[in-house]
N, C-alpha and C positions, 0 to 999 in steps of 0.2 A: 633535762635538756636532751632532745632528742635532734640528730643531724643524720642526714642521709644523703645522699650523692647518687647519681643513675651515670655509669660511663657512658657516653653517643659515641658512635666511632663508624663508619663504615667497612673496616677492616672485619677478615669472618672470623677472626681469632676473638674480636670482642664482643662478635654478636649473641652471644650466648649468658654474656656474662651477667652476675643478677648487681639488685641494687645492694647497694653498701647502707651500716646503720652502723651507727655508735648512740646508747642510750648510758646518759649518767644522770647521777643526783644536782641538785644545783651546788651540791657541797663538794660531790668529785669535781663536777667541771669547773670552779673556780680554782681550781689548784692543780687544772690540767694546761699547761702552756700550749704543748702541740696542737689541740684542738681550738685555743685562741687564733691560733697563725693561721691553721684554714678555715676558721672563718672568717679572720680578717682579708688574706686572699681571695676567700669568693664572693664575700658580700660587703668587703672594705670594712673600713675602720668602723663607722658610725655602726655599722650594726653591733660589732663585736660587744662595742660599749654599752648601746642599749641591754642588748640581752645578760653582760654582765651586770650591770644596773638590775634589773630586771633579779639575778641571783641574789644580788645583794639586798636586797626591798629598797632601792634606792631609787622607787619611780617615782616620779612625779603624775598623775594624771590629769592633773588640772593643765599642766604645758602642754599638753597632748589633744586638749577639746576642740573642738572646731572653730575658729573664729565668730562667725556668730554667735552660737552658744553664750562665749565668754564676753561680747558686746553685749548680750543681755543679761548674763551675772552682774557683770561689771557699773552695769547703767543700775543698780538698787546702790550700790555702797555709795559713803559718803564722800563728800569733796576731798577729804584729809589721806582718806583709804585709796581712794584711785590714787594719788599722788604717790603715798606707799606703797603702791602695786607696782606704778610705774618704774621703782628702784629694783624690782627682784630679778627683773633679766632683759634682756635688749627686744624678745618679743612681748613683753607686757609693757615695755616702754612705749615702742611700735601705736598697740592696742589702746591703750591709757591717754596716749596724744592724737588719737585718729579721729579725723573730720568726724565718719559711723558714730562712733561712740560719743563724741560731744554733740553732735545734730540729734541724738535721740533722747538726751541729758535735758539741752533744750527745748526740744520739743514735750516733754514732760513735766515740764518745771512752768515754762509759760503759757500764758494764756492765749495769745494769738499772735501770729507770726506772720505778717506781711508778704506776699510774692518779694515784694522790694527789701524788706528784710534778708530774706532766701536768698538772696543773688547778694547782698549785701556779705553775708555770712560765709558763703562759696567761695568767695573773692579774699575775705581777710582769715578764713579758715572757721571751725563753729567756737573752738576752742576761745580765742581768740574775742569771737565775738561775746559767749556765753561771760567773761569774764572785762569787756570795758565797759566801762559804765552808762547806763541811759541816756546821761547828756551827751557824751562823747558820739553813741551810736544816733542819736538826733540830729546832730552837724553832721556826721558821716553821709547821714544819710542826705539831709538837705544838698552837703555837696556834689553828690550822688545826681540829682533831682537837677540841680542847677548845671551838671554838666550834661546831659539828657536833653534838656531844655535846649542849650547851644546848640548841640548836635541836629535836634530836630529842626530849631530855625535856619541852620545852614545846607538842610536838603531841603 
């Protein structure tokens, strides 16, 4: 772990001054407090943690991937697996119930997919959609259709 600090100062007493380093092992610096406290002062808490995390092999890298990336891992596993994904942390819960992810599930899975579907699906979410049944999303839709119809005869 290497930390280094440059003083800024205007003053001429500091203009001279060089940068500062502290280099440790990941083994010293978990067992050095002082240098937790400034870094938690200069870079706040979350970092201190990461980079502890980090000493300790306690990374996660799959939390860390980009969100697309992980909508396109995510869209191969099976119906049972996303649902256990969705349990390991509040952003794969996020991920695992997001419109993205389920619009590309069924887009994948079925065969054609209506403009009137699309908007049908938008509306009640893909989730949502991907999981009521044909007949249900048949009446959705006729409903759909017949209130379209109203609208239109009354402009």
């Amino acid at each position: 772990v290497v930390f280094r600090w440059w003083k800024i100062s205007l003053r001429n007493k500091f203009r001279e001054s060089r940068p500062g380093e502290i280099k440790e092992s990941w083994e010293d610096f978990l067992d050095d407090s002082s240098l937790h406290i400034q870094i938690a002062i200069v870079f706040g808490a979350k970092v201190l943690e990461h980079v502890l995390n980090l000493c300790r092999g306690n990374y996660d890298f799959l939390e860390r991937l980009p969100v697309p990336l992980l909508l396109y891992i995510i869209s191969f596993l099976e119906l049972e697996d996303i649902a256990r994904l969705s349990q390991v942390s509040r952003r794969f819960e996020m991920i695992c119930n997001s419109n993205a992810l389920w619009e590309n599930i069924v887009e994948n899975l079925c065969d054609t997919i209506t403009p009137e579907m699309k908007e049908l699906a938008q509306e009640i979410g893909w989730k949502q959609f991907f999981f009521t049944n044909r007949l249900q999303l048949q009446l959705q839709l006729r409903r759909r259709r017949q209130k379209q119809d109203a609208r239109n005869k009354k402009d």
